[in-house]
C-alpha positions in Angstrom: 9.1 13.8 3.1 7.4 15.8 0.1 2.9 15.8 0.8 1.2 16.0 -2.1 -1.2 18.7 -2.8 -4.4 18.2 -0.9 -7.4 17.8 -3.6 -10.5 20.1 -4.5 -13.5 19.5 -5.8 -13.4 19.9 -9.6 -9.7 18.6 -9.9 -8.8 15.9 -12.4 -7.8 12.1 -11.5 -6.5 9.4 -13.7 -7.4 5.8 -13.5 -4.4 3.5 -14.9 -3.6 0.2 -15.0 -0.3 -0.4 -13.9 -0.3 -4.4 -13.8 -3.4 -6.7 -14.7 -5.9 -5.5 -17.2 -9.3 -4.4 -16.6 -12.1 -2.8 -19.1 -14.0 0.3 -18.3 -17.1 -1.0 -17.5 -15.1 -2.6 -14.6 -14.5 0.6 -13.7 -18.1 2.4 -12.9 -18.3 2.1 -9.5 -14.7 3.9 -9.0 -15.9 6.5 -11.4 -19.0 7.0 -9.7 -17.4 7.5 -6.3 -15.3 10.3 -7.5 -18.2 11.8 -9.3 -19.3 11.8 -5.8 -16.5 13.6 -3.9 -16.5 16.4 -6.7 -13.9 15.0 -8.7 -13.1 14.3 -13.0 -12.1 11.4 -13.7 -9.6 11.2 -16.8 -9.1 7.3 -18.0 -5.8 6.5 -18.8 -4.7 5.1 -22.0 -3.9 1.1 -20.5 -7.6 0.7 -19.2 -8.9 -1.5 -22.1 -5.6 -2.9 -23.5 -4.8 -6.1 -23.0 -1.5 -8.4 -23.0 -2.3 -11.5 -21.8 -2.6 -11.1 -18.4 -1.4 -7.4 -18.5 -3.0 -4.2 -19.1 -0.8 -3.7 -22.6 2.8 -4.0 -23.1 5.1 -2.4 -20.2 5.8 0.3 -22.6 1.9 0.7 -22.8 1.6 0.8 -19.2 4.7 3.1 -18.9 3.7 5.4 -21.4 0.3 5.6 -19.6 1.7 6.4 -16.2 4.6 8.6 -17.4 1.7 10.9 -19.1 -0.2 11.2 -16.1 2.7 11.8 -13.7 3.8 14.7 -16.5 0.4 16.3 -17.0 -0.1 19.6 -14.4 -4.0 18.8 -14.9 -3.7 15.4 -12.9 -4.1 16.1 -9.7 -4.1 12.1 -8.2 -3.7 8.8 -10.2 -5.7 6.0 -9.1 -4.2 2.4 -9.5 -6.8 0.3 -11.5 -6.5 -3.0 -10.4 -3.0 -5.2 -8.9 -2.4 -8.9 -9.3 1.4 -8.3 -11.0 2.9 -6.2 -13.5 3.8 -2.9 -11.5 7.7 -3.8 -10.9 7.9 -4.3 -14.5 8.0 -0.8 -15.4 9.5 0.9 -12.4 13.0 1.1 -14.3 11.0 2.0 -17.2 9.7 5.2 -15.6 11.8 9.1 -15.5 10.4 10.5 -12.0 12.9 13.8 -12.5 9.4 16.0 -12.9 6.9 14.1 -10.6 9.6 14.6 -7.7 9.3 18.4 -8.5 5.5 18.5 -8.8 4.5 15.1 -6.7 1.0 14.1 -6.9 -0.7 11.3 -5.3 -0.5 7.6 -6.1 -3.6 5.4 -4.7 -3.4 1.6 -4.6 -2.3 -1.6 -2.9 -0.6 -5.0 -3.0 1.2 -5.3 -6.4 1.7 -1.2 -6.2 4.1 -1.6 -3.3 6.6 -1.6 -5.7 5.8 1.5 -6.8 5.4 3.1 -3.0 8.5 2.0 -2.2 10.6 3.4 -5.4 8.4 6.8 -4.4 9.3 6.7 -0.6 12.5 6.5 -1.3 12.2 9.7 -3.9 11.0 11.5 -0.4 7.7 11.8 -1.7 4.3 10.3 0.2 1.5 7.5 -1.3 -1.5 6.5 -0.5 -2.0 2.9 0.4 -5.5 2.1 -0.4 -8.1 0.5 -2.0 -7.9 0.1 -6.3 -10.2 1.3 -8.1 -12.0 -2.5 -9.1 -14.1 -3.3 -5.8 -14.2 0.1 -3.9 -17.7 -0.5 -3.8 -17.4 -3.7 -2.1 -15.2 -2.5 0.3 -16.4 -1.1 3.8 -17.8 2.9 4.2 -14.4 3.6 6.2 -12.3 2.1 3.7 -13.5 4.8 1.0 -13.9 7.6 3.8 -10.4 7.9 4.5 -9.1 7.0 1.2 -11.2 10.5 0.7 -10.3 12.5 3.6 -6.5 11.4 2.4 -7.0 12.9 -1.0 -8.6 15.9 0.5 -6.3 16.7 3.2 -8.9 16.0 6.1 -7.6 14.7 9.5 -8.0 10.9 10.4 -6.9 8.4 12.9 -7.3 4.7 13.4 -8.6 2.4 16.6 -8.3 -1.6 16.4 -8.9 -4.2 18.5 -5.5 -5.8 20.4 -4.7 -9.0 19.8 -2.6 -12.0 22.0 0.5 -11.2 19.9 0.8 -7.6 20.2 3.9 -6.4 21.8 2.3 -3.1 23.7 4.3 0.2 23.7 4.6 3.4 21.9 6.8 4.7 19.1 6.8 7.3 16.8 8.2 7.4 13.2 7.7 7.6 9.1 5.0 5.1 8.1 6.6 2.4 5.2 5.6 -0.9 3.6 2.7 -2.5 1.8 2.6 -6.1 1.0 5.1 -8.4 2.4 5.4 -10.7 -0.7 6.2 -7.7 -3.2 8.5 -6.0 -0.4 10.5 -9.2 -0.3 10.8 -9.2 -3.7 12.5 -5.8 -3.8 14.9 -6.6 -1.6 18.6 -5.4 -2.7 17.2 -3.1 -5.7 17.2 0.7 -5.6 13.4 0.1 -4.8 14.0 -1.7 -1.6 12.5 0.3 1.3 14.8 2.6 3.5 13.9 1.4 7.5 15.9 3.1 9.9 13.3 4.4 12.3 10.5 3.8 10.7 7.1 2.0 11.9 6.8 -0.9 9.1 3.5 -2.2 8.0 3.1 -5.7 6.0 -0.1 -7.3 5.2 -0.4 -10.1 2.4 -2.6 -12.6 1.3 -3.0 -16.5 -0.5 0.3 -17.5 0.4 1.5 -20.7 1.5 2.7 -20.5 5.7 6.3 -22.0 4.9 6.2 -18.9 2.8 5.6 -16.7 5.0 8.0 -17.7 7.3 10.4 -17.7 4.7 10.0 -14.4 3.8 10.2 -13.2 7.4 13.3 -15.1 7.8 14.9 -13.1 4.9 13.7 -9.6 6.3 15.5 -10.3 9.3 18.5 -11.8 8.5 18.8 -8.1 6.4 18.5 -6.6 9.8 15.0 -4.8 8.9 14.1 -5.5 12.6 17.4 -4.2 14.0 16.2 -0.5 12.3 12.4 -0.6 12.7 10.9 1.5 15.6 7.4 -0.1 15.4 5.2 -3.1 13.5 2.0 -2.9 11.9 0.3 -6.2 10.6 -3.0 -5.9 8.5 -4.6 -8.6 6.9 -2.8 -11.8 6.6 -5.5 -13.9 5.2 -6.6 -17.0 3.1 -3.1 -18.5 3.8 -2.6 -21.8 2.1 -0.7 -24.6 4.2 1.1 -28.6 3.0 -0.4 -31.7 3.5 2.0 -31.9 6.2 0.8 -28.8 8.2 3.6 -25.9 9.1 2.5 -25.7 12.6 1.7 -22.0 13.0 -0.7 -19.3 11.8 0.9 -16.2 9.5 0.3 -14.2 13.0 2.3 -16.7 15.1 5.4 -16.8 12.3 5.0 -13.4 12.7 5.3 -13.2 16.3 7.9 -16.2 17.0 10.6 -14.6 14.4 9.8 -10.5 16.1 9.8 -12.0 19.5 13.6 -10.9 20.6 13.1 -7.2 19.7 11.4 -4.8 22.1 10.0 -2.5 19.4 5.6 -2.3 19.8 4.0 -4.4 17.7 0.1 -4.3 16.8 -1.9 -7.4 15.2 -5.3 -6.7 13.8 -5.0 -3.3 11.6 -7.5 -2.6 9.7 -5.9 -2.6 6.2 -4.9 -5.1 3.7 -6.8 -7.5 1.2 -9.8 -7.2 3.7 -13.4 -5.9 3.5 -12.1 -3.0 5.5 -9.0 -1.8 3.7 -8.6 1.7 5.6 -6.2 4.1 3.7 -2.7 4.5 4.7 -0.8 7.5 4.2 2.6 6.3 3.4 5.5 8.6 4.1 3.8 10.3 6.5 4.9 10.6 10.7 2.4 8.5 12.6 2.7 7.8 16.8 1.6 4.0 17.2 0.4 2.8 20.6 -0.4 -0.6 21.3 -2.3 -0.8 24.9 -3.7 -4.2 26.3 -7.2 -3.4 25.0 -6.9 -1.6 21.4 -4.1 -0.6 19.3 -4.0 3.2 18.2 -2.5 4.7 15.1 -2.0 8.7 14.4 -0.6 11.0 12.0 1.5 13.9 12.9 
């Protein structure tokens, strides 16, 4: 797996939109946070535009990304703001360059789709926090999205949970959100598992949902390859009128239950005040004890 070049202070990094739309002003906070860490922010062409619910067209948004990804200036590209949009220009994107010259990508949720088509180039993300609401998010959340981009060292320590499974295993950290990894399923973009320690985290969706969803990953045998689980933030679910019966962690638990891989409840990523960065591609060790759950790069 390719690593992106660690930043410096004084290097340049793009803000796009590669879904929803959002203006600039929307966008201080993010700006002012790299002004911080010694950074240049460059805006990118798609913050401003607007297509009903999109940033532009997808040619707009492709345009915009394709630029950045080409340009030897760009150091990182920052994902603006999710919602949906970002599988709509994956086929609509040359990666023949970046794959030469990788940089980092930085976002979440609806940019799965764009961490997974990278992955699978053999070339490392950053699962983290957008640019709209860094500031809301907590101090650790924007601390190792920083120590990411600047090649510091970082681990992670969270609390266990009654569904963990404990044990230890060791392999190339994958996934994102569980809705938009579902819906990749059987495309070119659909994530490569054998070994790996998966990580899912979603939000807002109804329980019988969820259930289904975990259904289909493991009637494609993604639990027969997996060497470990991560859950983040499964929160705000939705349920029937007629209730489904079980939390998104026990749906969770139930349909993993037969495998003997670790599995740890409780990480601290995901549509949560404390959305820690995850670097995704990289070798982590995951232990899950009976008190804490404990997550490191190598």
């Amino acid at each position: 797996m390719k690593i992106p070049a660690k930043l410096n202070q004084g290097d340049q990094i793009a803000i796009v939109a590669t879904a929803r739309k959002v203006t600039p002003e929307e966008l201080q906070p993010a700006i002012s946070l790299l002004k911080s860490w010694g950074l240049v922010t460059m805006m990118g062409s798609s913050i401003g535009l607007e297509e009903h619910q999109f940033a532009g067209t997808d040619q707009e948004r492709t345009a915009d990304l394709q630029q950045q990804m080409e340009d030897p200036n760009i150091k990182a590209i920052w994902c603006a703001k999710g919602g949906y949009g970002t599988v709509r220009i994956l086929d609509l994107l040359d990666f023949s360059n970046f794959s030469k010259n990788p940089k980092w990508i930085v976002g979440y949720s609806d940019v799965t789709a764009l961490h997974s088509q990278i992955n699978n180039l053999g070339i490392s993300t950053l699962h983290a926090q957008m640019c709209l609401g860094v500031e809301t998010k907590s101090e650790a959340s924007r601390e190792t999205l920083r120590k990411a981009l600047f090649g510091e060292d970082f681990d992670y320590h969270f609390p266990s949970s009654e569904f963990n499974r404990k044990g230890v295993a060791k392999g190339e950290l994958v996934g994102g959100n569980l809705s938009v990894l579902f819906s990749l399923i059987g495309s070119e973009s659909d994530l490569d598992l054998k070994g790996k320690i998966l990580f899912l985290e979603d939000l807002d969706e109804y329980l019988y949902h969820i259930d289904r969803m975990m259904q289909n990953l493991k009637r494609n045998g993604w639990f027969d390859q997996i060497s470990g689980l991560i859950i983040g933030g499964m929160n705000d679910m939705n349920d029937n009128t007629v209730p489904f019966g079980k939390t998104a962690k026990e749906i969770i638990a139930e349909i993993t239950a037969e495998y003997d891989f670790p599995v740890a409840f409780n990480f601290l990523a995901g549509h949560i005040e404390d959305n820690q960065a995850l670097i995704l591609g990289r070798k982590v060790r995951l232990q899950v004890e009976a008190k804490e759950s404990h997550v490191s790069y190598f």
